[in-house]
TORVOLO-539209 format. One record per residue: residue number from 1; x, z, y of N, C-alpha, C, O, CB in turn. Coordinates in Angstrom, 2 decimals. Glycine has a CB too. Layout:
# TORVOLO-539209
num;n.u;n.w;n.v;ca.u;ca.w;ca.v;c.u;c.w;c.v;o.u;o.w;o.v;cb.u;cb.w;cb.v
NUM;X;Z;Y;X;Z;Y;X;Z;Y;X;Z;Y;X;Z;Y
...
# end
This chain:
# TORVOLO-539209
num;n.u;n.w;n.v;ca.u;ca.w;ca.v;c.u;c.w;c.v;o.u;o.w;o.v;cb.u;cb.w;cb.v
1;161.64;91.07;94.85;160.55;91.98;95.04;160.69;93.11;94.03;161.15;93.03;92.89;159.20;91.26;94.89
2;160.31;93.94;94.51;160.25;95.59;93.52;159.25;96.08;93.17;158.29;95.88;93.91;160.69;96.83;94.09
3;159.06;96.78;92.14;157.70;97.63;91.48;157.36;99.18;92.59;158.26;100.00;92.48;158.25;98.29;89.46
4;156.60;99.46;93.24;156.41;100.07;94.29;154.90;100.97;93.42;154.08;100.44;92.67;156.25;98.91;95.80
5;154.96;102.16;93.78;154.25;103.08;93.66;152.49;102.77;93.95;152.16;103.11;95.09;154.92;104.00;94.50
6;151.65;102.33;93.32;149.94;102.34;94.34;149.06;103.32;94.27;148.66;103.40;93.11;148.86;101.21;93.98
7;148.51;104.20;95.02;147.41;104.43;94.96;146.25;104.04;95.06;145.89;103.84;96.22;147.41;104.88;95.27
8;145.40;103.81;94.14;144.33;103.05;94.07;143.09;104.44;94.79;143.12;105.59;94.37;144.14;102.37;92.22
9;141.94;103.87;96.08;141.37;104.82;96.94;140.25;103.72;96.84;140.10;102.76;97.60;142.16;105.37;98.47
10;139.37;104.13;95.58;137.76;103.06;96.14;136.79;103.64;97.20;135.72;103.15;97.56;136.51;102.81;94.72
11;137.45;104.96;97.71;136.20;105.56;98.51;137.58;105.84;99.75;137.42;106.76;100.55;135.05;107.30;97.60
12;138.14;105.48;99.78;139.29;106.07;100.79;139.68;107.20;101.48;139.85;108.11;100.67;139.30;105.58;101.62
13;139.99;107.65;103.03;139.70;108.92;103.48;138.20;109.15;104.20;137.95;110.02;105.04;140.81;109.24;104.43
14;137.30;108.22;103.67;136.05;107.92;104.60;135.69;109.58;105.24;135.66;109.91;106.42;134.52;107.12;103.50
15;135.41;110.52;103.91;134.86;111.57;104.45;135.59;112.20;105.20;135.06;112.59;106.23;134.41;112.30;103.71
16;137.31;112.60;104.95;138.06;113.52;105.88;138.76;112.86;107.10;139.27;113.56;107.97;139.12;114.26;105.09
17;138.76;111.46;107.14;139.61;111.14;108.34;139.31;111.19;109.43;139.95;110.68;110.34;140.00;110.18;108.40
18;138.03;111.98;109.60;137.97;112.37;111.54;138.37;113.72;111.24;137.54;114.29;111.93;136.13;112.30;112.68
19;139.02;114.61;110.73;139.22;115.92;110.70;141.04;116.26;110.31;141.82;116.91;111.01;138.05;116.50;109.54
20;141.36;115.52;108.87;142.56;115.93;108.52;143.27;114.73;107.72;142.46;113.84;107.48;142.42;117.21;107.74
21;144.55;114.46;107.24;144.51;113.35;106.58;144.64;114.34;105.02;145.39;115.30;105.16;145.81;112.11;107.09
22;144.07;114.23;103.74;143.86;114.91;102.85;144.87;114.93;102.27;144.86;115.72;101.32;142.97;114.69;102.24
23;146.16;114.19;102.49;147.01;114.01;101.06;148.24;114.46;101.79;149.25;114.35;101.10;147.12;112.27;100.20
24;148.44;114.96;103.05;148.87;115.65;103.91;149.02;117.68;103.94;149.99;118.44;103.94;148.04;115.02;104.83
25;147.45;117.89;103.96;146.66;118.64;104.31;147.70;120.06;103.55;148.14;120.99;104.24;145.02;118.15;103.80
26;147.94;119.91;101.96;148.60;120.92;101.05;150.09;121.16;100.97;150.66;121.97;100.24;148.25;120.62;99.79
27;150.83;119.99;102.19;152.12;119.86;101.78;153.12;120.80;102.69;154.33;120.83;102.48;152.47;118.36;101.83
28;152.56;121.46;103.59;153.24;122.48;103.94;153.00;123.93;103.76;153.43;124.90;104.39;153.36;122.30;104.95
29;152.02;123.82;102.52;151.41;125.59;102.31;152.48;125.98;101.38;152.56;125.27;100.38;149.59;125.92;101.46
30;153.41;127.07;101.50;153.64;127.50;100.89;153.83;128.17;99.67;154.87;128.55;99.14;153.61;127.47;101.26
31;152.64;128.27;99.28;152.20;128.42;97.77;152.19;127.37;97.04;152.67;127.34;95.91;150.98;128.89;97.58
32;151.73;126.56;97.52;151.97;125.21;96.82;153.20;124.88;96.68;153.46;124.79;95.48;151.40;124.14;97.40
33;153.99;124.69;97.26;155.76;124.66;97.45;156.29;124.91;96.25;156.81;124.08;95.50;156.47;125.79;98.48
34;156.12;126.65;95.96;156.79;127.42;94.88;156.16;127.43;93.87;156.76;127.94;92.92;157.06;128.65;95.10
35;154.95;126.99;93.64;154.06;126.80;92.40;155.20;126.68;91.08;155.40;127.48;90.17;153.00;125.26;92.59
36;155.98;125.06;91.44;156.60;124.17;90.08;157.80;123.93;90.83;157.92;123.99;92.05;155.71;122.57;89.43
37;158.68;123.65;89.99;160.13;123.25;90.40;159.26;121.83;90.61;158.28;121.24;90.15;161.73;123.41;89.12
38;160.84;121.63;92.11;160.27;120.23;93.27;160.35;118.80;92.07;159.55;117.86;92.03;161.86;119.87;95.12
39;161.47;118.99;91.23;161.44;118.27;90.32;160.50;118.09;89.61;160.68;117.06;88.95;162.14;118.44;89.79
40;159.22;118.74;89.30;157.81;117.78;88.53;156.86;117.84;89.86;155.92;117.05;90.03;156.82;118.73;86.81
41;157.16;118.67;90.59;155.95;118.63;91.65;156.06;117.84;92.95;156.92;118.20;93.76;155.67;120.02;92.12
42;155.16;116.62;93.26;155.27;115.95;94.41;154.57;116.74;96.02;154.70;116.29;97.16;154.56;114.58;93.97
43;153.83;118.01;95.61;152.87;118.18;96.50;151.70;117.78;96.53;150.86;118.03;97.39;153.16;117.90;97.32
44;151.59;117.08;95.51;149.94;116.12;95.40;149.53;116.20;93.86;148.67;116.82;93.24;150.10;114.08;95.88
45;150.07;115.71;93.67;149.74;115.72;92.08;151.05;115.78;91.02;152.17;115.41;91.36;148.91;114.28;91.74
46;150.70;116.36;89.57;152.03;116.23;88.85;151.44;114.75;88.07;150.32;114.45;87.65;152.55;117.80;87.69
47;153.12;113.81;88.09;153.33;112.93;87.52;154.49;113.19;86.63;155.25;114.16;86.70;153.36;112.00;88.31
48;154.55;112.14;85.74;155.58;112.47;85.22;156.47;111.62;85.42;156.07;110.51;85.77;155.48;112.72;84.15
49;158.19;111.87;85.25;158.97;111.03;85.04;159.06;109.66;85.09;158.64;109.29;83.99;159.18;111.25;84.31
50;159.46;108.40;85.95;159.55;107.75;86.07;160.79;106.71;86.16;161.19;106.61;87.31;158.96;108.02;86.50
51;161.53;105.86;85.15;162.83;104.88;85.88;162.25;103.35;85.46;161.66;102.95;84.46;164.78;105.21;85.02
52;162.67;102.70;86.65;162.71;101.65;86.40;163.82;100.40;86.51;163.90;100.20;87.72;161.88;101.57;86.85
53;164.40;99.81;86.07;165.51;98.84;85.82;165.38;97.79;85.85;164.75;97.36;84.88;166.05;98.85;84.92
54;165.78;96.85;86.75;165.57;95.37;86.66;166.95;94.75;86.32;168.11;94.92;86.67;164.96;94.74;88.07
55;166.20;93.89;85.39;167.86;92.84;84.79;167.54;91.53;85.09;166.58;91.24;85.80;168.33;92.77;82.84
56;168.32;90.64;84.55;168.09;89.20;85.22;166.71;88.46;84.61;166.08;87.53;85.12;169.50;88.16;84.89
57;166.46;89.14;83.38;165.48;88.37;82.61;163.88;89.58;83.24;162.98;89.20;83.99;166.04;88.37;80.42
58;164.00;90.87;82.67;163.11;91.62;82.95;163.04;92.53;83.89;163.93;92.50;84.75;162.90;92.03;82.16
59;161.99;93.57;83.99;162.41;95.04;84.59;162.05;95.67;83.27;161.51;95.03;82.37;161.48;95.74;86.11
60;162.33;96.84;83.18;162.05;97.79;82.40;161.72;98.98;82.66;162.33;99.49;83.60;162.76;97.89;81.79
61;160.83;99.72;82.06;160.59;100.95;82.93;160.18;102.11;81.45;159.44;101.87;80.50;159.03;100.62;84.37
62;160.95;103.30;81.74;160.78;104.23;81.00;159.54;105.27;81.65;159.60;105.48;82.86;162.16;104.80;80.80
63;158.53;105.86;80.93;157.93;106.67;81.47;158.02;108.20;80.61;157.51;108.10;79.50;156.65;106.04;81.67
64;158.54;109.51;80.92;158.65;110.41;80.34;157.25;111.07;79.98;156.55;111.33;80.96;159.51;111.07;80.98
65;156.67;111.43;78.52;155.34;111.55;78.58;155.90;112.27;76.86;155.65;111.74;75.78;154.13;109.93;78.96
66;156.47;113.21;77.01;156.40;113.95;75.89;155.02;114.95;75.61;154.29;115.44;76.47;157.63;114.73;75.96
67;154.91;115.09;73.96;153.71;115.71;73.72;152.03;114.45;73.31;151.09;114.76;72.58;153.61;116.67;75.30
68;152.15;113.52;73.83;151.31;112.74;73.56;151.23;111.78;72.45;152.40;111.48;72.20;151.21;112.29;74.44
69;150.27;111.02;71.50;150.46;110.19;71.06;150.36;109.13;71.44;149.78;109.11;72.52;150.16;110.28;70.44
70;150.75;107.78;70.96;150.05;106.28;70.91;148.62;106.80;71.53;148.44;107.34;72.63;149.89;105.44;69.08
71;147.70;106.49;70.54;146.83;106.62;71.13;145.70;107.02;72.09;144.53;106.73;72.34;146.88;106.58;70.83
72;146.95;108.06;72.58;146.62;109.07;73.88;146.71;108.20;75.22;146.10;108.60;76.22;147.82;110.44;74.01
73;147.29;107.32;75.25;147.58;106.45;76.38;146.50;105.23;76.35;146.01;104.66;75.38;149.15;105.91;76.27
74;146.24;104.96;78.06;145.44;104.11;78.14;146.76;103.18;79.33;147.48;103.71;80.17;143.72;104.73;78.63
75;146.67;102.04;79.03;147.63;100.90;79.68;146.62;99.89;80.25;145.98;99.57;79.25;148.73;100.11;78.52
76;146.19;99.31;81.14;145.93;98.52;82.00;146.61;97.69;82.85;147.72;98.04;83.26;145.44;98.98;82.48
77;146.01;96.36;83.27;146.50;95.54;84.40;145.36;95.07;84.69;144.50;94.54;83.99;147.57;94.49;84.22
78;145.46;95.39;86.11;144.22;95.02;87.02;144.52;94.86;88.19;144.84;95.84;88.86;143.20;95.89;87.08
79;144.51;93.88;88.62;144.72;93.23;90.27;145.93;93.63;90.83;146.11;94.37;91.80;143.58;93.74;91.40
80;147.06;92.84;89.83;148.50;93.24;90.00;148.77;94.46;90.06;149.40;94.74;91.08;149.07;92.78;91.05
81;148.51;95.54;89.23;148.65;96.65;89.13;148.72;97.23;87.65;147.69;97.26;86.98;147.77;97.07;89.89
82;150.20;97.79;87.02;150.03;98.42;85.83;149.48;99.61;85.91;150.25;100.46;86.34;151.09;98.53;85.21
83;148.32;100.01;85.62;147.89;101.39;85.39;148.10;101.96;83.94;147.69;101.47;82.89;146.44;101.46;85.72
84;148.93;103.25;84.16;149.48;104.05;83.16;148.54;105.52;83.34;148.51;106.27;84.31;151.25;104.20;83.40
85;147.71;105.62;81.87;147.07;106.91;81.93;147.44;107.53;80.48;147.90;106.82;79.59;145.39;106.78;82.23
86;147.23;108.73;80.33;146.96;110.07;79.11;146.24;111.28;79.53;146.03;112.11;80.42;148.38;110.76;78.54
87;145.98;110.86;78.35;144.84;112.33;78.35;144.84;113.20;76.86;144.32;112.62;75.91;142.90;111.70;78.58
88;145.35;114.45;76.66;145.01;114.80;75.43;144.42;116.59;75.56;144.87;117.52;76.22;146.45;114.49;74.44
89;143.43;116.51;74.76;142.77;117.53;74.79;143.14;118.60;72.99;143.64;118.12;71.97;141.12;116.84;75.15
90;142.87;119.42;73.10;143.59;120.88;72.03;142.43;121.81;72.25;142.17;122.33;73.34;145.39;121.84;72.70
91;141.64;122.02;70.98;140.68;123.25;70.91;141.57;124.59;69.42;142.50;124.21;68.71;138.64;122.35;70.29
92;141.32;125.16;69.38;141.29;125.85;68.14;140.37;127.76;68.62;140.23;128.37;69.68;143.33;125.89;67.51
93;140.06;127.98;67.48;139.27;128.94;67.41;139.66;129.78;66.11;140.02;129.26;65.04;137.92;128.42;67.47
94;139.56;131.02;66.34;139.90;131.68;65.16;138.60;132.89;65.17;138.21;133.35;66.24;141.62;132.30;65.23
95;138.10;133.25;64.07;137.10;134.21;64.38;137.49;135.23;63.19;137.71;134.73;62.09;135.46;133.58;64.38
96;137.60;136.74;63.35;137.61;137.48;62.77;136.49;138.39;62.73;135.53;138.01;63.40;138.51;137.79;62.96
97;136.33;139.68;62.02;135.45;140.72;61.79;134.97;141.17;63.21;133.85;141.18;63.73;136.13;141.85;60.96
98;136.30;141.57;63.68;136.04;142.20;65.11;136.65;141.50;66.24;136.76;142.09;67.32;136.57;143.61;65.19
99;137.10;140.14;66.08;137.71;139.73;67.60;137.49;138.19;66.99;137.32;137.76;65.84;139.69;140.36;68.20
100;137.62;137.34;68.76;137.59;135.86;67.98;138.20;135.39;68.92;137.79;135.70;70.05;136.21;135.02;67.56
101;139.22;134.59;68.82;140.65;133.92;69.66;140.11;132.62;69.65;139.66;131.96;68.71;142.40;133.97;68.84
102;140.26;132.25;71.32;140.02;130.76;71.32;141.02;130.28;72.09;141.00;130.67;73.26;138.69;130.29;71.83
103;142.25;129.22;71.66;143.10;128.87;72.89;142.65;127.15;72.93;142.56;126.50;71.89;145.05;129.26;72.62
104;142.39;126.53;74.36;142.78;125.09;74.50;143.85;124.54;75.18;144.77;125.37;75.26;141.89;124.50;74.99
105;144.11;123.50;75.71;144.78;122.79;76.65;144.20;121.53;76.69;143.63;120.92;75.78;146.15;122.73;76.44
106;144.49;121.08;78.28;144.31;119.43;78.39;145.57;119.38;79.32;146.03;120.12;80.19;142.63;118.70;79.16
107;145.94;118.14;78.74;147.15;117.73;79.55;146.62;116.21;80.40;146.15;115.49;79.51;148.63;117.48;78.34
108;146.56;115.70;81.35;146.57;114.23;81.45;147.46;114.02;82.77;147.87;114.86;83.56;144.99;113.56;81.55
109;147.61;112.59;82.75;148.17;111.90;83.93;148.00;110.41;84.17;148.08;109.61;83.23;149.50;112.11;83.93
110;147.68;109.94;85.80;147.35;109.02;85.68;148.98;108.13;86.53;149.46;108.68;87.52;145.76;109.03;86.18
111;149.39;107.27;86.17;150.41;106.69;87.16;150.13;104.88;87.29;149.89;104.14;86.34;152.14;107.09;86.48
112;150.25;104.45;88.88;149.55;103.05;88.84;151.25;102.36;89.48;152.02;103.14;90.05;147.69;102.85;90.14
113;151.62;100.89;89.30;152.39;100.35;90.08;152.21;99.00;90.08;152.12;98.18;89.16;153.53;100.69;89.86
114;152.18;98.87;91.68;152.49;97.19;92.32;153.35;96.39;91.13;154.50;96.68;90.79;153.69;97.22;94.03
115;152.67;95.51;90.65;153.66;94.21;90.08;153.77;93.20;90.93;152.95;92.50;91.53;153.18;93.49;88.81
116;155.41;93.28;90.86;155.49;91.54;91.89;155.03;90.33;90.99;154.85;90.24;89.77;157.42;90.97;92.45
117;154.91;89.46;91.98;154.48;88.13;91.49;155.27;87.14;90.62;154.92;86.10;90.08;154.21;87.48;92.55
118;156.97;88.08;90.66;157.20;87.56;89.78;157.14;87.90;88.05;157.66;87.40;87.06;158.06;87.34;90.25
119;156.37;88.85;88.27;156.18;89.28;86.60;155.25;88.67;85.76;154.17;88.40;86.29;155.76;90.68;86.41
120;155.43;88.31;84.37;154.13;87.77;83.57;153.10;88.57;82.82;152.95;88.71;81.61;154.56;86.96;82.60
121;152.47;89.02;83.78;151.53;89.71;83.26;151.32;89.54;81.42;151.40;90.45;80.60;150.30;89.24;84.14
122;151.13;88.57;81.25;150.36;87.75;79.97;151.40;88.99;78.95;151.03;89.89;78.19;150.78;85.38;79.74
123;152.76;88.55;79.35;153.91;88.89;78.44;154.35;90.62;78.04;155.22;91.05;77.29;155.16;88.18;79.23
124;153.53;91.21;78.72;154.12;92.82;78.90;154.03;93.42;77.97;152.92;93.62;77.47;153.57;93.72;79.80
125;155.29;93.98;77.38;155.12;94.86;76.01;155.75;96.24;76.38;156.67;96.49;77.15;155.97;94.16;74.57
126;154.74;97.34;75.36;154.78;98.58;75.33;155.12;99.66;74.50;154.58;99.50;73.41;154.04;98.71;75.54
127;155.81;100.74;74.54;156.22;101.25;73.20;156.43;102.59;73.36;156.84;103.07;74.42;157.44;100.62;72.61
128;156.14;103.29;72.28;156.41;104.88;72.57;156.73;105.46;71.13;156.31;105.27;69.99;154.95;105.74;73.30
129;157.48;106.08;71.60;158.83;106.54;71.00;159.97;108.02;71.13;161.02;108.01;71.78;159.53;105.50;71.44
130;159.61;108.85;70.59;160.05;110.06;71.12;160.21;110.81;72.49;161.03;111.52;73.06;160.94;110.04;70.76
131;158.87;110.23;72.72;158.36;110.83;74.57;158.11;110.27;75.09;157.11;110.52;75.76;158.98;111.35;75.60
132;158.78;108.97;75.24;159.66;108.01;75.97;158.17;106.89;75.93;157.88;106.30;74.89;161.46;107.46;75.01
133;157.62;106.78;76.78;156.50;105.33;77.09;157.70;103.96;77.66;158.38;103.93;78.69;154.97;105.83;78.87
134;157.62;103.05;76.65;158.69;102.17;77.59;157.78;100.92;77.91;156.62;100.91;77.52;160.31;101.65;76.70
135;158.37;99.77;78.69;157.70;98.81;79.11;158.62;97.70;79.07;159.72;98.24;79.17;157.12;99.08;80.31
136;158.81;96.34;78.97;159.38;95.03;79.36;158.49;94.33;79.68;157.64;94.00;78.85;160.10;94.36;78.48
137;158.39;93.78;81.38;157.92;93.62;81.89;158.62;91.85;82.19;159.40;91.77;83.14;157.77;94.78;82.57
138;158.38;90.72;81.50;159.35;89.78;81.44;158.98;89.00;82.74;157.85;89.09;83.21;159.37;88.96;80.06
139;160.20;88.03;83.45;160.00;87.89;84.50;159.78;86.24;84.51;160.56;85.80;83.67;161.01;88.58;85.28
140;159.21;85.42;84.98;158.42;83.99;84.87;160.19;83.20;85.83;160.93;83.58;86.74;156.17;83.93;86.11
141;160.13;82.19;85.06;161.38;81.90;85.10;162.00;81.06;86.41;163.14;80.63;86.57;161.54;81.25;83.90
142;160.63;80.97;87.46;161.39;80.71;88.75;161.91;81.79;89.59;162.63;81.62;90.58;160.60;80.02;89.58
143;161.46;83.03;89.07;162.17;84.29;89.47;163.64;85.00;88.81;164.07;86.00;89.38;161.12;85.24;89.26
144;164.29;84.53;87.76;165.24;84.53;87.24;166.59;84.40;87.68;166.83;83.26;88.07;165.01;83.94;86.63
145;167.42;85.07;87.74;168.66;84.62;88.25;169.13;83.63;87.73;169.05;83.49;86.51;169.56;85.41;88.24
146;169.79;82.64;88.59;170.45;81.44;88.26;172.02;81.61;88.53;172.50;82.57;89.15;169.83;80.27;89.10
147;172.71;80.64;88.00;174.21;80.76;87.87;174.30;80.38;89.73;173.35;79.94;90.37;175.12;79.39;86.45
148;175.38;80.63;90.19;175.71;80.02;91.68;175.89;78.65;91.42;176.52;78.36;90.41;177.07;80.63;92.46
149;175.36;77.50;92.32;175.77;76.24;92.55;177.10;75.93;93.41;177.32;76.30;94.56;174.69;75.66;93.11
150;177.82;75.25;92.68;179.69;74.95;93.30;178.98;73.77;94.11;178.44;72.79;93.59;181.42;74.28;91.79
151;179.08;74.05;95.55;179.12;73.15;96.36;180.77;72.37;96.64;181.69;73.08;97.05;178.46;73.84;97.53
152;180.98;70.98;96.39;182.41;70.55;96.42;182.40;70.67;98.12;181.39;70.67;98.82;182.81;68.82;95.62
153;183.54;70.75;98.50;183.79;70.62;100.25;184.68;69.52;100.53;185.84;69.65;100.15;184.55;71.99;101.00
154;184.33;68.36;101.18;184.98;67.01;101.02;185.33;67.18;102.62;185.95;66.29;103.21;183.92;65.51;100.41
# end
């Protein structure tokens, strides 16, 4: 089994689905298209960077999230689902005699994924590290690769 992308929808398409499907609706406007290189932009929302790697013991998954701290990230598991969020917000103000400069930013992102059943939730460790959000996601050991069994042929 594989780690698969979720969108989590507590209200679903209730309001637009006799009219349009919504997550559809922006993906052939043109402006939207050329906004961002196709590489950060899905058409829906920007996420960031995503790999994931499965080995015999774990998966592993890198998430690209430069600019943030530790504590900018919120990590969850909820109903077989890792939810990966950040949020960081930037005020500054400068006031002079005759002018007064204010710049902010908010950056956030939310990213959710299917855990198979063979993962141990309990066990999941997290780390961030020069951009880099990582994960080991360890795998419960009837899901593990085993050596091949030598069947003798008599």
């Amino acid at each position: 089994m594989s780690l698969v992308k979720f969108r989590k929808r507590p209200w679903g398409n209730l309001i637009t689905q006799d009219f349009f499907d919504m997550d559809d609706f922006f993906d052939n406007r043109k402006w939207v298209r050329d906004m961002l290189p196709s590489k950060f932009w899905n058409g829906k929302t920007m996420e960031p960077a995503l790999n994931i790697k499965e080995t015999d013991e774990d998966f592993e998954i890198e998430l690209a999230a430069p600019g943030f701290g530790k504590k900018d990230f919120n990590v969850t598991i909820e109903d077989g689902c890792l939810n990966i969020s950040a949020k960081k917000e930037h005020s500054e103000e400068e006031k002079e005699d005759n002018y007064t400069r204010r710049e902010f930013s908010y950056n956030a992102f939310e990213r959710s994924l299917q855990l198979p059943e063979s993962v141990k939730e309990e066990e999941i460790k997290a780390k961030y590290h020069d951009g880099i959000l990582s994960f080991k996601l360890a795998k419960k050991e009837q899901a593990k690769k085993r050596p091949p069994k030598i069947v003798e042929v008599t």
